[in-house]
C-alpha positions as CSV (number, residue, x, y, z in Angstrom):
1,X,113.2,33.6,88.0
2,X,116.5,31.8,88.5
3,X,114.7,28.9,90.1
4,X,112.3,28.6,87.5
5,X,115.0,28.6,85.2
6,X,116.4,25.7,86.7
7,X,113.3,23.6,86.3
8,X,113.5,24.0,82.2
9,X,114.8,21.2,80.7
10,X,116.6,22.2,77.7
11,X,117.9,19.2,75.3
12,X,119.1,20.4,71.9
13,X,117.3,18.4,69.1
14,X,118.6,18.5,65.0
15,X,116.7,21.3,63.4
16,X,116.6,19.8,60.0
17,X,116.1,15.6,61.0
18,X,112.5,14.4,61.6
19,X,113.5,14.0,65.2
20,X,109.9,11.9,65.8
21,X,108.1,15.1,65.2
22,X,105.2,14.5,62.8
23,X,104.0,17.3,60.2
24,X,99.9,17.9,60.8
25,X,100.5,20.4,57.2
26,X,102.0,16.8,55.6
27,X,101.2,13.7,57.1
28,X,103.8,11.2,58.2
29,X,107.4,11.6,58.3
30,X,108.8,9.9,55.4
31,X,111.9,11.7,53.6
32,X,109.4,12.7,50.5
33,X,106.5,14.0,52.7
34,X,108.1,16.2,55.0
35,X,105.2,18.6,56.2
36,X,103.7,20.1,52.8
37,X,103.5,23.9,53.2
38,X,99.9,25.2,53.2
39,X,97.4,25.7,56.1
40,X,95.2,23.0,54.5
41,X,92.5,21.0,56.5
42,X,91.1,23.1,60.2
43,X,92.7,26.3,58.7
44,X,90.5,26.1,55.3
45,X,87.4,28.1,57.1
46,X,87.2,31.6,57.7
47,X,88.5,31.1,60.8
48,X,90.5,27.7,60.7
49,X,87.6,25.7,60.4
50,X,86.5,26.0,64.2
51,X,84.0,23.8,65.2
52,X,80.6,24.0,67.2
53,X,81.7,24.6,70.5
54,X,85.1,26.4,69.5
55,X,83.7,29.4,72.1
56,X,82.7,27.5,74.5
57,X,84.2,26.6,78.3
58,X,85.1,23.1,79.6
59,X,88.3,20.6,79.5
60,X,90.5,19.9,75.8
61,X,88.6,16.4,75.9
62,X,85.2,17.3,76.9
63,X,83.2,21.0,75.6
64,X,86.3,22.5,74.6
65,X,87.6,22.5,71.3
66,X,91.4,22.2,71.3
67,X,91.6,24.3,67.3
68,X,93.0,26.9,68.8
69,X,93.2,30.2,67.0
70,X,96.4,32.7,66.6
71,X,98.0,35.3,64.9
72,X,100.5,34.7,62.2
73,X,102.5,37.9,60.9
74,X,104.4,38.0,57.8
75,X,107.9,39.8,57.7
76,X,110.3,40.6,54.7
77,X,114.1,39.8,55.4
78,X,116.7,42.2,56.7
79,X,118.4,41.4,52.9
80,X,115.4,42.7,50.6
81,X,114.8,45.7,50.2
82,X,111.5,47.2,53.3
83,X,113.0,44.5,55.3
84,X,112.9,44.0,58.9
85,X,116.4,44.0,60.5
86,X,115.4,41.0,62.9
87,X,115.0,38.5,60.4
88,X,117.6,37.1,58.6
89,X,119.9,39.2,60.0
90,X,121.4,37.1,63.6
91,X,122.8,33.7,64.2
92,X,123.1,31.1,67.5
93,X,123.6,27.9,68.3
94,X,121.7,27.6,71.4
95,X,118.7,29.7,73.0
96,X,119.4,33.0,74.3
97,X,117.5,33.7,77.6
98,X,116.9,37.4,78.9
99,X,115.6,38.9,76.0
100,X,112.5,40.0,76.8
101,X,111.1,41.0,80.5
102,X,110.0,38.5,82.9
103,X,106.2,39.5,83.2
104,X,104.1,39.8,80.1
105,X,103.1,43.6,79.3
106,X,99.6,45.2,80.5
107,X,98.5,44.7,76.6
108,X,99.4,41.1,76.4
109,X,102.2,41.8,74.8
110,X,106.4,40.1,75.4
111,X,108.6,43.3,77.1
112,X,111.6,44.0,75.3
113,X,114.6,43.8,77.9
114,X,117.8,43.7,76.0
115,X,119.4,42.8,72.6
116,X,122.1,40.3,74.2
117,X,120.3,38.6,76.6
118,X,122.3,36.7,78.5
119,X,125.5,37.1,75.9
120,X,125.8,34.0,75.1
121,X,125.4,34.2,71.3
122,X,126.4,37.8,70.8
123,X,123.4,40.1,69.6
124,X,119.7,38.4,68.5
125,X,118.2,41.6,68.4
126,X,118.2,45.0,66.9
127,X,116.3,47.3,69.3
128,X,113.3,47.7,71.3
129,X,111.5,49.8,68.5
130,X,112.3,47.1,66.1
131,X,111.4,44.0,68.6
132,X,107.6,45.5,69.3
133,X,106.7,45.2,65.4
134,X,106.9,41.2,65.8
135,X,103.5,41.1,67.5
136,X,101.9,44.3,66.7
137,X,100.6,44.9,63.2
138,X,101.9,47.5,61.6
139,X,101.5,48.8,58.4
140,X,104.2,48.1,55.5
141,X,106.1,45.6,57.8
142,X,104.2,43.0,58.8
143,X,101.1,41.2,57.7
144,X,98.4,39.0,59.9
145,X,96.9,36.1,59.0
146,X,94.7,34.2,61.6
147,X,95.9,30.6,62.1
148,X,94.4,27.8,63.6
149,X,96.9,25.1,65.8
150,X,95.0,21.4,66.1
151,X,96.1,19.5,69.3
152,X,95.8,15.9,69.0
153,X,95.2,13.5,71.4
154,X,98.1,11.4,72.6
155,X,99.1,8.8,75.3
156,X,98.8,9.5,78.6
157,X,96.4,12.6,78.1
158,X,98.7,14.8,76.4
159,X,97.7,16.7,73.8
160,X,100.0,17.5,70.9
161,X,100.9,19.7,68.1
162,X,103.8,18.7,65.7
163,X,105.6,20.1,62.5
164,X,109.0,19.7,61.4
165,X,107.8,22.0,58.4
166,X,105.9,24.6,60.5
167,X,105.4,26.7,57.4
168,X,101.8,28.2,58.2
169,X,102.0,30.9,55.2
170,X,103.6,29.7,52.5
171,X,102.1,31.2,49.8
172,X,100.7,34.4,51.5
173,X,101.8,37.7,52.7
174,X,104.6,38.9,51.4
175,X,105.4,35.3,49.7
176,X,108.1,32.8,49.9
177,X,111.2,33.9,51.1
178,X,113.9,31.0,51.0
179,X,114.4,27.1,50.6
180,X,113.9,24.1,53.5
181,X,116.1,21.5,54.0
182,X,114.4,19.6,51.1
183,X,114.7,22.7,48.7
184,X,111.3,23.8,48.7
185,X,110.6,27.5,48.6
186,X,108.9,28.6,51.6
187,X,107.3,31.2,53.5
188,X,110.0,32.1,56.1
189,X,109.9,35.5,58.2
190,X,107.5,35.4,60.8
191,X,106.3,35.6,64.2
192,X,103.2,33.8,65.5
193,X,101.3,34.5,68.9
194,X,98.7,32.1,70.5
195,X,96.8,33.5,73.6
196,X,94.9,30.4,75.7
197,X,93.7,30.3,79.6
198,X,93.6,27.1,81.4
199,X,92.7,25.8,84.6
200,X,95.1,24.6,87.0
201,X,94.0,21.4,88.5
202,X,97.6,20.0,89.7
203,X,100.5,17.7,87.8
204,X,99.9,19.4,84.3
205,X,103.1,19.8,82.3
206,X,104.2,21.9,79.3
207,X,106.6,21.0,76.4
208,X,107.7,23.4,73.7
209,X,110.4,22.2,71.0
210,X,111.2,24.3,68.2
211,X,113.3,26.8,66.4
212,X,113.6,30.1,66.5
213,X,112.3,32.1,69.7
214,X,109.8,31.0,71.9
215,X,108.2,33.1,75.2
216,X,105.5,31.4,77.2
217,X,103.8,32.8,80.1
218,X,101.6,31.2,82.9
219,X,99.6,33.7,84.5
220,X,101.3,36.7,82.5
221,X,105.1,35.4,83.9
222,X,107.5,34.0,82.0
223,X,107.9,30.0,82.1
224,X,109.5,29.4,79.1
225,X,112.7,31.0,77.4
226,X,113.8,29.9,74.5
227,X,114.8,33.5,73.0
228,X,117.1,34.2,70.0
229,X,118.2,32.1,67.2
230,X,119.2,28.3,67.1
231,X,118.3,24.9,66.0
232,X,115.1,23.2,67.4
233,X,115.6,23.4,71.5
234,X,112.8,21.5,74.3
235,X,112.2,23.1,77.3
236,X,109.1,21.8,79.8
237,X,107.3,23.1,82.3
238,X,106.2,21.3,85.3
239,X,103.6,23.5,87.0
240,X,103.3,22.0,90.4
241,X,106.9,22.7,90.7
242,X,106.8,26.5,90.0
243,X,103.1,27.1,91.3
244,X,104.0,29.8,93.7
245,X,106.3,31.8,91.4
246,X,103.7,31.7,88.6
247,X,101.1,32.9,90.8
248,X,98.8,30.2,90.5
249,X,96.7,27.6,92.8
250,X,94.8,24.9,92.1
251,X,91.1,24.9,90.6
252,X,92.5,28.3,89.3
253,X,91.8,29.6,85.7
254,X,94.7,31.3,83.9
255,X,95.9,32.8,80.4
256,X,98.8,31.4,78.7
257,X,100.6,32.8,76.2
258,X,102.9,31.3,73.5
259,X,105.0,34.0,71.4
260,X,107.1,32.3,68.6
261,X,109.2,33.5,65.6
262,X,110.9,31.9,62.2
263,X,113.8,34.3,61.4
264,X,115.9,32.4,59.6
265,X,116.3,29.8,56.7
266,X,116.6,27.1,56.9
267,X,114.4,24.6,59.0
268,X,111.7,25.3,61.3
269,X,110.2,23.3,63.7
270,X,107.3,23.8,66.0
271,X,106.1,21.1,68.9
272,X,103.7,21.4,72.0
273,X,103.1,18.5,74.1
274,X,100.8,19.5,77.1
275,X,98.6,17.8,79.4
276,X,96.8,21.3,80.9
277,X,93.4,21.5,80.4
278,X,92.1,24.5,78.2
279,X,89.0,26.3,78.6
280,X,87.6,29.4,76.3
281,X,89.1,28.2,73.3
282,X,87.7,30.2,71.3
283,X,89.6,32.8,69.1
284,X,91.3,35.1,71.8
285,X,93.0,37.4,69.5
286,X,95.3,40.2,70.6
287,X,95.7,42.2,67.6
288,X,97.7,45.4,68.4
């Protein structure tokens, strides 16, 4: 992985500006409209409001519909009483790689591997027993909400989510937990999980910016680590450059996986800027 590692380019971004990211919960990005909190518009069906074709197989421009569907869990802060000792509980200033394992778990699931990581920012985690509640539901400490991510089209045939205000639950769950930046109460405290395959075709690229934690896989190994607390970080992927140590060949279909987490007050940003082409994008929910 130390190659790979090489290949991620990580530029720190402000966690709290606009930093060109537009809100899809709040329209533009104009100091008064900074991302509105609630899941309105594709989340507002039973199931985000997927379309015809949601289930079905073929490109992100073509059969496939890129609403894609993941789980959101709720999480009370270390500080309140039932709290989870993760959230609200570490600080960083940068991403903390070497958290979790470098391949994905048989049930789909991030490996814990450590509490320090690579020691850079002293201790992001609390312990393994803690770390496998973020994306397993479990009763009296989390809660799961499904949650529906709209890629839009861009220039150049990316697709791309965008929120400086990534606040998909305000409102629910356990309820608001702390202000924004703009001193809005919001629904901090969570982890969210998004399980996709894709087929390789060659040239396809990967962004992710955002704050807190972020693990992506590409064929169940690890691509992207942007582990522990700090302010919005980028990190992309270019998969013809790591093809053989994710495993994968062209005309191949793969999973991906995106693991994310808000555990901290007081900004939270979530961007993906991809040009891979998705197929089954349908809800592929991995509960447990």
């Amino acid at each position: 992985m130390r190659r790979l590692a090489t290949l991620l380019a990580l530029t720190a971004v402000t966690a709290c500006g606009d930093g060109g990211l537009f809100s899809i919960f709040g329209g533009g990005d104009d100091d008064d409209d900074k991302g509105g909190g609630t899941a309105a518009g594709p989340n507002s069906g039973p199931f985000g409001g997927l379309g015809d074709g949601g289930a079905g197989e073929g490109g992100a421009g073509d059969d496939c519909n890129p609403n894609l569907t993941g789980l959101v869990r709720d999480f009370k802060a270390s500080n309140v009483a039932g709290g989870h000792p993760d959230f609200q509980s570490f600080s960083g200033t940068g991403p903390t790689t070497g958290l979790v394992m470098a391949q994905l778990g048989p049930d789909k699931k991030p490996v814990f591997a450590s509490t320090t990581g690579d020691g850079s920012h002293g201790q992001q985690l609390t312990s393994k027993v803690a770390f496998d509640q973020w994306y397993r539901n479990t009763d009296g400490v989390n809660q799961a909400f499904e949650f529906v991510l709209p890629l839009q089209p861009a220039s150049g045939g990316v697709l791309t989510f965008s929120s400086n205000a990534f606040f998909p639950i305000d409102g629910k769950g356990f309820g608001n937990s702390g202000e924004d930046e703009n001193e809005q109460e919001r629904n901090f405290h969570f982890t969210f999980e998004l399980h996709l395959e894709f087929v390789y075709r060659g040239g396809e690229t990967f962004t992710f910016t955002g704050d807190d934690d972020l693990w992506t896989f590409f064929n169940n190994r690890l691509g992207i680590d942007l582990g522990g607390l700090h302010p919005a970080h980028s990190a992309t992927v270019n998969l013809d450059d790591v093809a053989e140590e994710l495993g994968i060949v062209k005309g191949g279909k793969y999973p991906l996986d995106v693991f994310h987490a808000e555990r901290r007050t007081n900004a939270s940003n979530f961007r993906i800027d991809t040009t891979l082409e998705f197929v089954n994008c349908g809800a592929i929910i991995v509960p447990k």
